[in-house]
N, C-alpha and C positions, 0 to 999 in steps of 0.2 A: 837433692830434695830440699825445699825450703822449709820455714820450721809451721808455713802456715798450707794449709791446704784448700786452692781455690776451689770452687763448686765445680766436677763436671773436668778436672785440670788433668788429661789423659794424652799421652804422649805416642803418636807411631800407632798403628794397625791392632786392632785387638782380637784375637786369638778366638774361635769359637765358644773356648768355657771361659773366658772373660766377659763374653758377651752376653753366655749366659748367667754370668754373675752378679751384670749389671743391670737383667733384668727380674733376677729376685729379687735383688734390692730395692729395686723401684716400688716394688708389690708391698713390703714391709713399710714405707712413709716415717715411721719411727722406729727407733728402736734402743734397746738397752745391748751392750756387746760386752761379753764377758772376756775381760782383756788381762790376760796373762804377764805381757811382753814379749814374748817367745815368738816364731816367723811368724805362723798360721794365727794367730788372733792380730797381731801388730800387719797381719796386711788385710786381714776383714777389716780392721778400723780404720784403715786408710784409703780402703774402696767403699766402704760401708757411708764416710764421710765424706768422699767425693761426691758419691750419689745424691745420696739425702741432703747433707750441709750440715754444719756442727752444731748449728741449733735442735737440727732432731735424731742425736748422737748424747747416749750417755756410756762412758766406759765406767766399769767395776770392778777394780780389782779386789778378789778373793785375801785376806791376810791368813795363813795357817800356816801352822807348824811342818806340816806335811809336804811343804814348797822351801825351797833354798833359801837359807838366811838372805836377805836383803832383796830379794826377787819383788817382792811386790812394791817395795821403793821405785826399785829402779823400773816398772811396769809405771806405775803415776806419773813419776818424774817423763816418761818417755810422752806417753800421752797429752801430760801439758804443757808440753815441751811444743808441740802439733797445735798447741791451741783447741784441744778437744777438754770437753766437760769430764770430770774426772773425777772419780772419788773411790772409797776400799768399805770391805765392811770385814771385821773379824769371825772368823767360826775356826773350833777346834773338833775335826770329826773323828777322832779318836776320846771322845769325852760320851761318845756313843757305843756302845758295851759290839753291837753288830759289826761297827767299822773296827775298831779296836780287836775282834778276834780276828781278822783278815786270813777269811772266809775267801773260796775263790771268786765268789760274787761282791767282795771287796768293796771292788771298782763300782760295781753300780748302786750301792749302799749309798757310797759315799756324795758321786754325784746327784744320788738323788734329794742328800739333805743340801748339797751344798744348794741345784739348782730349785729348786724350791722357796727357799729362803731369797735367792734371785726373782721367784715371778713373784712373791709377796710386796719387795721392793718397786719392782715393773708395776702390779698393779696400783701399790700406793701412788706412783706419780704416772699415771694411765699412760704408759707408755705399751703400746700393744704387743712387742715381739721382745724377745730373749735371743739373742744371734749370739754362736761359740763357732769354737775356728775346726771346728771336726773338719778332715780333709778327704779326698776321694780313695787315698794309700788307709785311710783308720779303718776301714770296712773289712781288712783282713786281717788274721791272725785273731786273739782271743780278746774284744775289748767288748765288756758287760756295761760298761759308764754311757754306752750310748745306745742301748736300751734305755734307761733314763730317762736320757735326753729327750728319745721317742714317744717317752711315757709322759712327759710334761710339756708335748708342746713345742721343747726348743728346736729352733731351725738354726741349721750348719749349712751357712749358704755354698760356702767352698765345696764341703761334700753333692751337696745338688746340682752345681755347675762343672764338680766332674774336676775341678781343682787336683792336682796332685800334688804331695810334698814337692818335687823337683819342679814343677811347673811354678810353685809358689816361691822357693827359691829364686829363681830363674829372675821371674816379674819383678819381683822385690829389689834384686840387684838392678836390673832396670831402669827401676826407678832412683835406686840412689839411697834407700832403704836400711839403715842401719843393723837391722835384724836379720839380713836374707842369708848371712852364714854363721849365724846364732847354733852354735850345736843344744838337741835337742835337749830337755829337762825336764824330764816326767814327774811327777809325785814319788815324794822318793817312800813311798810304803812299796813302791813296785821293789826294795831293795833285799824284803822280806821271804822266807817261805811260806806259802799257804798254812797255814795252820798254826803259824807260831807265834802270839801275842803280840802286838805293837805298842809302847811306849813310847810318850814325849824321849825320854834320856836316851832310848838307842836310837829314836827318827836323828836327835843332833849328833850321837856318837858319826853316824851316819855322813852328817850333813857338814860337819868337823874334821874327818876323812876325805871327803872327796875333794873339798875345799884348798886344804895342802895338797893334795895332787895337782888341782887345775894351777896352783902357785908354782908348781915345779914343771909348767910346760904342758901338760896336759890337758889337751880342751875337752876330749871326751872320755869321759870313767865312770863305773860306776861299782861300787862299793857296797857288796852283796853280804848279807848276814846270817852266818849261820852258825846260832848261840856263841860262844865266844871265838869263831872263828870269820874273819874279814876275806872274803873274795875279790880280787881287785882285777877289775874286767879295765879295760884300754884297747884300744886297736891292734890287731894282731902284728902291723907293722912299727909296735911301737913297743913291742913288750920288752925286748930286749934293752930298753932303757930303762927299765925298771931296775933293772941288776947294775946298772951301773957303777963304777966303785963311787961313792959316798952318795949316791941318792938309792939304795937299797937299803944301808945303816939307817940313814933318814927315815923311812918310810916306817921301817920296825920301830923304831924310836919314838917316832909319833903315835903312831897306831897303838904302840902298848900303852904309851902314857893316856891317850883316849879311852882305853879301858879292853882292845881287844888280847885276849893272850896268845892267837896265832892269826899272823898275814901268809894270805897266799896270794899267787899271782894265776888268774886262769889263763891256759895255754891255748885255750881255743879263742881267746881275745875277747871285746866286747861285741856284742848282740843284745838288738834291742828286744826288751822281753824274755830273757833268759829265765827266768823264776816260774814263765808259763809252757817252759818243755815237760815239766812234770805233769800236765796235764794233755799230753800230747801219747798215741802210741805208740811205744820202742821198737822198730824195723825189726 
């Protein structure tokens, strides 16, 4: 993929929910795209600005605490790296007493102030649409953030064209796509129990943790909190490297110095959305 994207520059046979992706987008004329870095927004913005053209393309990335150190850098830098308009705006929604108790409805607290604050933006430079990278796979399982999304308007073209995780992968690679085997990186408040106060200090305890993990080989973890105790989820084919002789020393060593007083390793490996089994009934 080259670092500019020509109008329209589509390569090989296009798939039925491609084509219907191509033609929501045409419907839309402009738009604001709420751009992460992550697969699912980095390939709406790169079909979204095929479409339209980069003239009527602005990307926004979100800065918060509640995303991984350096993520929203590296989401700008990817963007106008592309040649795409580009800019970040900060918001802290744990400075919101509602988001901050993470409440099962969390999730759509939060994106409610975030995307809001997004069509305030949108309508300042009358840019008509609000486009996020929801996909056809978010429709299941327990996600309140897109109620939201529902409730204001935003259109998730992928979701509508029937996109799926794998299918968005798949295309991305494809094309040449930097992102297309990106493991996933949700907000890390997903790291929380329901019910249990969220903090700037434990979001980074958090975000300090899983960070040495990914340095020790590890592309996918996530680093579950429950009061002074760390859950450390990995793929169940990879747990047995946790024990390793001197990357288990390691891992205690860090962890305590970060402030947790017990690591564990979960033996059912990781899973996404684990924190929302508690909301689920026991067989």
């Amino acid at each position: 993929m080259s670092n500019t994207y020509p109008h329209g520059d589509f390569h090989g046979r296009l798939s039925p929910e491609l084509i219907r992706l191509c033609s929501v987008l045409r419907d839309v004329r402009r738009a604001l795209v709420a751009f992460s870095g992550g697969v699912d927004s980095s390939f709406l913005l790169r079909y979204t600005v095929d479409v339209l053209g980069r003239d009527s393309v602005l990307a926004v990335t979100v800065r918060t605490p509640l995303l991984p150190q350096g993520e929203a850098e590296g989401a700008l830098e990817l963007a106008r790296s592309w040649g795409v308009q580009a800019s970040s705006i900060q918001m802290d929604p744990l400075s919101e007493p509602s988001v901050a108790r993470n409440t099962p409805d969390r999730c759509y607290l939060c994106k409610k102030l975030i995307f809001t604050r997004l069509s305030g933006m949108a309508k300042h430079k009358r840019i008509p649409w609000i486009l996020d990278g929801t996909n056809a796979d978010d429709g299941s399982g327990f996600r309140p953030g897109i109620k939201a999304l529902d409730e204001l308007g935003i259109r998730s073209p992928l979701r509508e064209a029937g996109l799926t995780k794998d299918q968005i992968r798949s295309e991305s690679e494809r094309l040449g796509m930097p992102t297309w085997d990106r493991p996933s990186s949700p907000c890390l408040a997903t790291r929380f129990p329901y019910g249990n106060p969220i903090s700037l200090e434990a979001v980074a305890r958090v975000d300090r943790g899983e960070k040495y993990l990914k340095s020790l080989g590890f592309g996918v973890v996530r680093v579950r909190v429950h009061g002074d105790v760390a859950r450390v989820e990995v793929p169940a084919d990879r747990i047995g490297d946790l024990v390793r002789e001197g990357i288990r020393e390691g891992i205690v060593a860090v962890f305590k110095e970060i402030g947790f007083r017990y690591i564990t390793f979960d033996l059912q490996g990781f899973r996404s959305g684990s924190m929302d089994e508690v909301l689920q009934p026991v067989d």
